[in-house]
C-alpha positions in Angstrom: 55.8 33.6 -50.5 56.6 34.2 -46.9 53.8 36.8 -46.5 51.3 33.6 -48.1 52.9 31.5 -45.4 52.5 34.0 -42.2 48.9 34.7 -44.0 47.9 30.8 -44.0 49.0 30.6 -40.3 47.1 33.3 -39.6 44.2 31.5 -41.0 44.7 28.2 -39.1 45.0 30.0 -35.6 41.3 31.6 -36.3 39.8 28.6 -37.2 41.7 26.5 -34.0 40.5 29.2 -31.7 37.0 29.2 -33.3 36.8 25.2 -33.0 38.1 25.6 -28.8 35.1 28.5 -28.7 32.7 26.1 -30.1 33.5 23.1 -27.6 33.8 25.3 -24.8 30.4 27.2 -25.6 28.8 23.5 -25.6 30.3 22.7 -22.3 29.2 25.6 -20.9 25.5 25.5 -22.1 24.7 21.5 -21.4 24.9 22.7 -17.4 22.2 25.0 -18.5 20.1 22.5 -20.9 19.9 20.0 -18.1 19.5 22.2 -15.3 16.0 21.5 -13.5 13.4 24.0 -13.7 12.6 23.6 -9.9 15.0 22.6 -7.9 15.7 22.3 -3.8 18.3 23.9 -2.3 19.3 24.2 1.3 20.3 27.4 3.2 23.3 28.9 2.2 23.9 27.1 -0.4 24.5 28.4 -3.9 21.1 28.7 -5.9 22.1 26.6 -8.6 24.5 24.6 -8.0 24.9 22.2 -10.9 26.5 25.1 -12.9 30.5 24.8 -13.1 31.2 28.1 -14.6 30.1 30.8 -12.7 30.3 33.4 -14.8 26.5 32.5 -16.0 25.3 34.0 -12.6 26.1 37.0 -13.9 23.4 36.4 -16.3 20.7 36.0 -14.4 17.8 38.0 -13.3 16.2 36.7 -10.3 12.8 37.7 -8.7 12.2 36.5 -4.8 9.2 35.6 -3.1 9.2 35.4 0.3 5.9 36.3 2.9 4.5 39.9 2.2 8.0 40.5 1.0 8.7 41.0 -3.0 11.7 42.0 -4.8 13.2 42.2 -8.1 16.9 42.3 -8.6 19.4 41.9 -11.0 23.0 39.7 -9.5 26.2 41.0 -11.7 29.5 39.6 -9.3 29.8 36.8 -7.3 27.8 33.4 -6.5 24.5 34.2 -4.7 23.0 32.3 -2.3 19.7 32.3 0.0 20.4 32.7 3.8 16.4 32.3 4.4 13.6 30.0 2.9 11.5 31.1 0.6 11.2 30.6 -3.1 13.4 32.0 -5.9 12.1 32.7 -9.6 15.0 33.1 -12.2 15.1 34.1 -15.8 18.5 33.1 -17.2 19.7 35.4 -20.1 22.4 34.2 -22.8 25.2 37.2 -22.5 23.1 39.2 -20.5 20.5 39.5 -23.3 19.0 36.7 -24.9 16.0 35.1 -22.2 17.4 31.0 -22.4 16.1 29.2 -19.3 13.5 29.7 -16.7 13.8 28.3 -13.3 12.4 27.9 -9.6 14.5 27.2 -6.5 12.9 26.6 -3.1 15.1 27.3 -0.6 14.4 25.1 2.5 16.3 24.6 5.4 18.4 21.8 6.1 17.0 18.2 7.2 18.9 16.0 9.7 17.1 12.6 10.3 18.2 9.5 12.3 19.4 6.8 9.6 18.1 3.6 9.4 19.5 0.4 8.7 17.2 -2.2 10.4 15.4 -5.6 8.7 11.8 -4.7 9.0 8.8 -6.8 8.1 6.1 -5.0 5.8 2.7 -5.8 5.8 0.4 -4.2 3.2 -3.9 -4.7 3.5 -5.2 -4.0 -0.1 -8.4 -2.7 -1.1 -10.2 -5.8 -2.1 -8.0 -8.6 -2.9 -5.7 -9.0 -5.5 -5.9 -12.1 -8.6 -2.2 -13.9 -8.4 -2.8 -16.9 -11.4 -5.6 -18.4 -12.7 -5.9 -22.0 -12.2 -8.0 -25.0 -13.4 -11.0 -26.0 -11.7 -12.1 -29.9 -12.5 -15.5 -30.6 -12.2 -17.1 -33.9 -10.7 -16.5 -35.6 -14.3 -12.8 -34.6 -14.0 -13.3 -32.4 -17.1 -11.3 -28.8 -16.5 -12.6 -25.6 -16.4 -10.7 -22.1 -16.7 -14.1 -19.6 -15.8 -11.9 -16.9 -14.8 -9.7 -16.7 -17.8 -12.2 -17.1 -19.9 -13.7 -14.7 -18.7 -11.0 -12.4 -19.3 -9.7 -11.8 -15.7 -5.9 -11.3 -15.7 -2.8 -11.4 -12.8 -2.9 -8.3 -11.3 -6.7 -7.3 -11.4 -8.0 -6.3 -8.4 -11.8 -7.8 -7.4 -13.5 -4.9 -5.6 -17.1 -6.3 -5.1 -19.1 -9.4 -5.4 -22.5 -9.2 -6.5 -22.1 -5.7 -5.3 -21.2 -6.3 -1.8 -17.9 -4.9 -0.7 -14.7 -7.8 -0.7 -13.0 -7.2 2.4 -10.6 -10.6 2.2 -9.6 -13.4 0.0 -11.7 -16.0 2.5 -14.9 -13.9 2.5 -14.3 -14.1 -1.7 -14.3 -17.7 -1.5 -17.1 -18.2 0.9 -19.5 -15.4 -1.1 -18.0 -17.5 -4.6 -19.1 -21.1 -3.2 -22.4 -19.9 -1.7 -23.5 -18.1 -4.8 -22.4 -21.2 -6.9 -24.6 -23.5 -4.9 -28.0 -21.6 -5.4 -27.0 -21.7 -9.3 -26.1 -18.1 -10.1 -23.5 -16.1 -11.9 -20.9 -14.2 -9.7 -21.0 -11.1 -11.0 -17.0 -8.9 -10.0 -16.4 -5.7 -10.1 -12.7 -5.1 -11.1 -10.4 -2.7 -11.4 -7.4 -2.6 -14.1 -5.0 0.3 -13.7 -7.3 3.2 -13.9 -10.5 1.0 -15.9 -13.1 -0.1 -13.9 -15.2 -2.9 -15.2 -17.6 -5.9 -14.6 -17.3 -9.9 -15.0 -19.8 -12.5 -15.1 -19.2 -16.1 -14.4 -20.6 -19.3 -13.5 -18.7 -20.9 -10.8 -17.6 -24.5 -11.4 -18.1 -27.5 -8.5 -14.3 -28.6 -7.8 -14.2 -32.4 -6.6 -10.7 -31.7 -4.9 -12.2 -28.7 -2.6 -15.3 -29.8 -2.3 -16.7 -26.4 -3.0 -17.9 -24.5 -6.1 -14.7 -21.9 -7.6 -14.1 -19.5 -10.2 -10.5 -20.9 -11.0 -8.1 -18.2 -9.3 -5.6 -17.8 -6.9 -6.1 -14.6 -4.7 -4.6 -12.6 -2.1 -5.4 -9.6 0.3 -2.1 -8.8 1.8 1.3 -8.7 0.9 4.1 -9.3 3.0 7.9 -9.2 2.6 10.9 -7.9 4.0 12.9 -4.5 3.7 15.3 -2.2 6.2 14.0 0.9 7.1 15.8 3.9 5.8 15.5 7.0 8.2 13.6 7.9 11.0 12.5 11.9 12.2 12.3 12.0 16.0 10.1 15.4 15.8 7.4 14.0 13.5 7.8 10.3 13.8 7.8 9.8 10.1 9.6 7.5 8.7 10.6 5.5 4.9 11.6 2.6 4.1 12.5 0.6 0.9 13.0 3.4 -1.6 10.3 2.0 -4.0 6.7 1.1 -4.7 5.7 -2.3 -3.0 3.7 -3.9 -6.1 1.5 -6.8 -6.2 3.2 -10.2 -6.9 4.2 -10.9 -10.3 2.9 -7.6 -12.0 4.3 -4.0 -11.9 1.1 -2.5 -10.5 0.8 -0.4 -7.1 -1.1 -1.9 -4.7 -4.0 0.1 -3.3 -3.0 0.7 0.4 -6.4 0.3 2.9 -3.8 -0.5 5.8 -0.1 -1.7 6.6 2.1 -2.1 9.3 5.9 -2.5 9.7 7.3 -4.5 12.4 11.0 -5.8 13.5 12.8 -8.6 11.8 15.5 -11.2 12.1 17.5 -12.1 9.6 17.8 -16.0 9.6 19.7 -16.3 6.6 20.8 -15.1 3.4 20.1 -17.0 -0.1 23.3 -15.2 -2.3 22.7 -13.6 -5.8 24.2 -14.5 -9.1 24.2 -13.7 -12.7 20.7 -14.1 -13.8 19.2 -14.9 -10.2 18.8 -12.3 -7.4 19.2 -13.3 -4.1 17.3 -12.9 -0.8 17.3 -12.1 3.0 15.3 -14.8 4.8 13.8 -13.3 8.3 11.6 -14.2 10.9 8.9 -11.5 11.7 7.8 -10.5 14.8 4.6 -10.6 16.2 2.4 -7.3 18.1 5.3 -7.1 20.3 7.4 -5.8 17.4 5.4 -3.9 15.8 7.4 -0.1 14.6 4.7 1.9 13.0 2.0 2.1 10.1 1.9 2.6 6.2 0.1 5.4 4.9 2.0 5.7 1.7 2.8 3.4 -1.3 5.4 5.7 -3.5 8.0 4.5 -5.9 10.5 6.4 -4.0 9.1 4.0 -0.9 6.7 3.4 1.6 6.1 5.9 4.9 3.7 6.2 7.8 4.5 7.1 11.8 6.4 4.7 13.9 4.6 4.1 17.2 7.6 2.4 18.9 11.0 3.6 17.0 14.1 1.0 17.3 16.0 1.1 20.3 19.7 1.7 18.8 20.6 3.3 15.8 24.0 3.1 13.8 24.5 6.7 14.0 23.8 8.1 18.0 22.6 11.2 16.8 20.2 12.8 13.7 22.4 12.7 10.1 22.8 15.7 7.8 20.4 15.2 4.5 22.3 15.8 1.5 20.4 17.2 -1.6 20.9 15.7 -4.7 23.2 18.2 -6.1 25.6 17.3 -3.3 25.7 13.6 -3.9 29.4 12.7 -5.5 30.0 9.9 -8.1 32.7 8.0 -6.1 32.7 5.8 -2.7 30.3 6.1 -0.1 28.6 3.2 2.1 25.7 1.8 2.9 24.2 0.3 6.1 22.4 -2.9 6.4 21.9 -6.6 8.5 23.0 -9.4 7.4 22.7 -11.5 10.4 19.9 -11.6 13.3 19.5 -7.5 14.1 23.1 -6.3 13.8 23.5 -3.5 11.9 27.0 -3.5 9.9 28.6 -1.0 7.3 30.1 -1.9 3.8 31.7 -0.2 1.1 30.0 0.8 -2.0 30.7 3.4 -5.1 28.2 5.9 -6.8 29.0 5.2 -10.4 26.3 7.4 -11.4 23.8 10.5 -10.2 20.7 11.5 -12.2 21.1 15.0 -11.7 17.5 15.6 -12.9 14.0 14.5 -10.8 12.5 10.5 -12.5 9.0 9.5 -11.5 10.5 6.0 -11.2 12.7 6.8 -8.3 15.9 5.2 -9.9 18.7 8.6 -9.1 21.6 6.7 -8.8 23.5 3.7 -10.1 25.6 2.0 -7.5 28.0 -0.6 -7.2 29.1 -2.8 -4.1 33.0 -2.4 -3.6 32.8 -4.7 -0.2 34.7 -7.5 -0.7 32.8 -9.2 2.3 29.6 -8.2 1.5 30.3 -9.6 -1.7 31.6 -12.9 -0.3 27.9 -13.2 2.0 25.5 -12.3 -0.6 27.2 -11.8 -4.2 26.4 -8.4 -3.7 22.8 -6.3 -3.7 19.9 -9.1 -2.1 16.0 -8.9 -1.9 15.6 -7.7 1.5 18.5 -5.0 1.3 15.9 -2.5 -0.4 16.0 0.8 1.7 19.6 0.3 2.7 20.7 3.6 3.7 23.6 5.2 1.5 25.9 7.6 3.1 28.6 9.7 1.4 30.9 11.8 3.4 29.3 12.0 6.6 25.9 12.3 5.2 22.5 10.6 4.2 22.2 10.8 0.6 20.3 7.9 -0.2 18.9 4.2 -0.3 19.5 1.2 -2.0 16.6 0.0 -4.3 17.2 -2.2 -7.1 19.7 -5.1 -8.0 20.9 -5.1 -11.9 20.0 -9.2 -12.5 22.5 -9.7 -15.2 25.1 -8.3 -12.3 23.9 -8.8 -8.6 26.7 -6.2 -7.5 25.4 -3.1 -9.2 22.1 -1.8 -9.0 20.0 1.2 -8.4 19.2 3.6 -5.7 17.0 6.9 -4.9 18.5 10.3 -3.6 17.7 11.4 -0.2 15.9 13.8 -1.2 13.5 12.3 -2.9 12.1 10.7 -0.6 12.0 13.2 2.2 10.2 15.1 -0.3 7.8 12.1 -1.0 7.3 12.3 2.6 6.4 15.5 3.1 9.8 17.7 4.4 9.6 20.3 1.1 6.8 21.4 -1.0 7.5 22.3 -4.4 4.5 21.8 -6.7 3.8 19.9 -9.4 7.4 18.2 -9.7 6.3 16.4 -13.2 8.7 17.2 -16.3 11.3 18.6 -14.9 13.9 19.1 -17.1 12.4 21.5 -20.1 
């Protein structure tokens, strides 16, 4: 009897030791299933950082590319790290045997920008001009007409060409639309949806309230809003701003950059957000005198261009360390931003959450505003406070881009690094599908 017992005990210890194998095994092989098959890293740092047990570097095989230089190696103690640039390929071997994961590191050096802060005006030129709404057109019988929506022409659509001649604004579109309309022919658009390209034809329609002959649609050619600009290099002049894709109004779709500018702005007042309603900076723009730089890129990790006359002051006197996003911490941090005229304050904020792999969308981080007096002003993350610059133990480590509706104090925000890399500091390929 006691031998059964000392045997079932046995028995029990085996399988409990089995079960704490199991759950540690799964701990240790997630870091490796989410691990990004190309990956940034910074001078000295460890190659893969994400990986909490170290014991895997033992595992892997690494080959290094770097100039003329080639070499294969194979790392068995330690935590290895690059102390030049260059790129890293690794094979990563389960037990030293069994080939699991394939990945490439670039190792770059380290970034340090000036970070931002400052209300900024934004100013985007489209290629054509853009169709907001339709509306209804009534003739000199007071009938209504809808030609544009009946002729299938949606919000969004961009009108690229009248009667094959190039539309440069929304006034020469009207002008061409009531000339056309008086000698008695179609208009005939060219239009682009998304990535289709197509034609309309349509009879205008005389409207007695304009006095001129319309199609029934409310256009624009520019866009025009306000945002904080987000970091500045001194070397190159480039800058970002917002942390995400300016779109046209009322749709999700890019508008197709011809021009832009960015220029100063005042903050006049602030409309605050609630459950279910956003709220909003209100600014005044300035005029030629205040203009900062160009646009030469619509991303969704923000817009960037050269700034031909940088702001004068700066939060920060000096350039601020880039963090990559394997060095951003869940846990407080702050952002900066202006509430009032051009003054540039600091308020508390927590990273609940970091993405740890690349999204095309640009949404890295999930953040909530801890500021009890930011919360007081605006009720928490306001239109007009996209770009805000995060920082996080002494560095840049991202912007604010997104406000959660059904709770205006959390929201979402973009890593640092991806937009530096957006504007053009690293190079890593084809960044699509990175996690395997």
């Amino acid at each position: 009897m006691l031998k059964e017992g000392c045997s079932l005990k046995r028995n029990v210890q085996k399988i409990l030791w089995l079960f704490i194998l199991f759950f540690v095994l799964i701990a240790l092989v997630k870091d490796l299933v989410t691990l990004p098959v190309k990956q940034n890293i910074k001078v000295g740092d460890p190659l893969l950082p994400q990986l909490a047990y170290h014991g895997f570097y033992r595992n892997f095989t690494m080959r290094l590319y770097g100039g003329e230089a080639k070499k294969d190696f194979v790392l068995s103690k330690g935590v290895p790290a690059a102390y030049a640039p260059g790129q890293l390929q690794m094979q990563i071997k389960l037990f030293g045997l069994i080939p699991f994961r394939q990945a490439v590191v670039n190792v770059v050096e380290p970034v340090r920008v000036m970070v931002g802060g400052h209300s900024i005006g934004v100013f985007l030129h489209a290629e054509g001009v853009v169709v907001i709404s339709h509306t209804t057109v009534q003739d000199a019988a007071g009938r209504k007409h809808d030609p544009a929506a009946n002729a299938g022409l949606a919000p969004g659509d961009l009108i690229l060409k009248i009667n094959g001649q190039p539309v440069q604004s929304d006034k020469q579109l009207q002008g061409d639309i009531d000339r056309i309309g008086r000698r008695g022919f179609p208009v005939v658009l060219e239009v682009r949806r998304g990535k289709r390209l197509f034609n309309v034809s349509l009879y205008p329609v005389f409207c007695r309230e304009t006095g001129r002959y319309r199609i029934g649609l409310f256009i624009r050619d520019s866009t025009a809003g306000m945002g904080t600009l987000t970091f500045y290099d001194p070397k190159t002049r480039c800058y970002g701003a917002l942390g995400h894709m300016v779109t046209n109004a009322g749709t999700t779709r890019k508008i197709d950059l011809t021009d832009g500018q960015i220029t100063n702005a005042v903050v006049q007042n602030i409309y605050p957000g609630r459950k279910g309603k956003p709220g909003e900076k209100v600014g005044l723009y300035q005029g030629n005198p205040g203009l900062l730089g160009n646009i030469k890129k619509n991303t969704p990790f923000g817009i960037f261009g050269q700034l031909k006359n940088p702001p004068g002051s700066f939060f920060y006197t000096g350039p601020v360390s880039a963090a990559m996003t394997y060095e951003i911490r869940e846990g407080p941090a702050e952002i900066l931003t202006v509430l009032k005229g051009e003054n540039i304050e600091r308020f508390t904020i927590e990273i609940e959450k970091v993405i740890p792999y690349f999204r095309s969308d640009g949404k890295g981080l999930v953040i909530r505003v801890t500021d009890q007096k930011l919360i007081r002003r605006t009720g928490g993350i306001v239109q007009g406070m996209s770009g805000s610059p995060i920082v996080q133990e002494g560095k840049f480590v991202g912007a604010v881009t997104h406000v959660f509706i059904n709770d205006p104090t959390r929201g979402f925000g973009v890593p640092a690094e991806w937009m530096l890399r957006e504007a053009g500091f690293f190079a890593l390929g084809n960044w699509e599908n990175e996690v395997a």
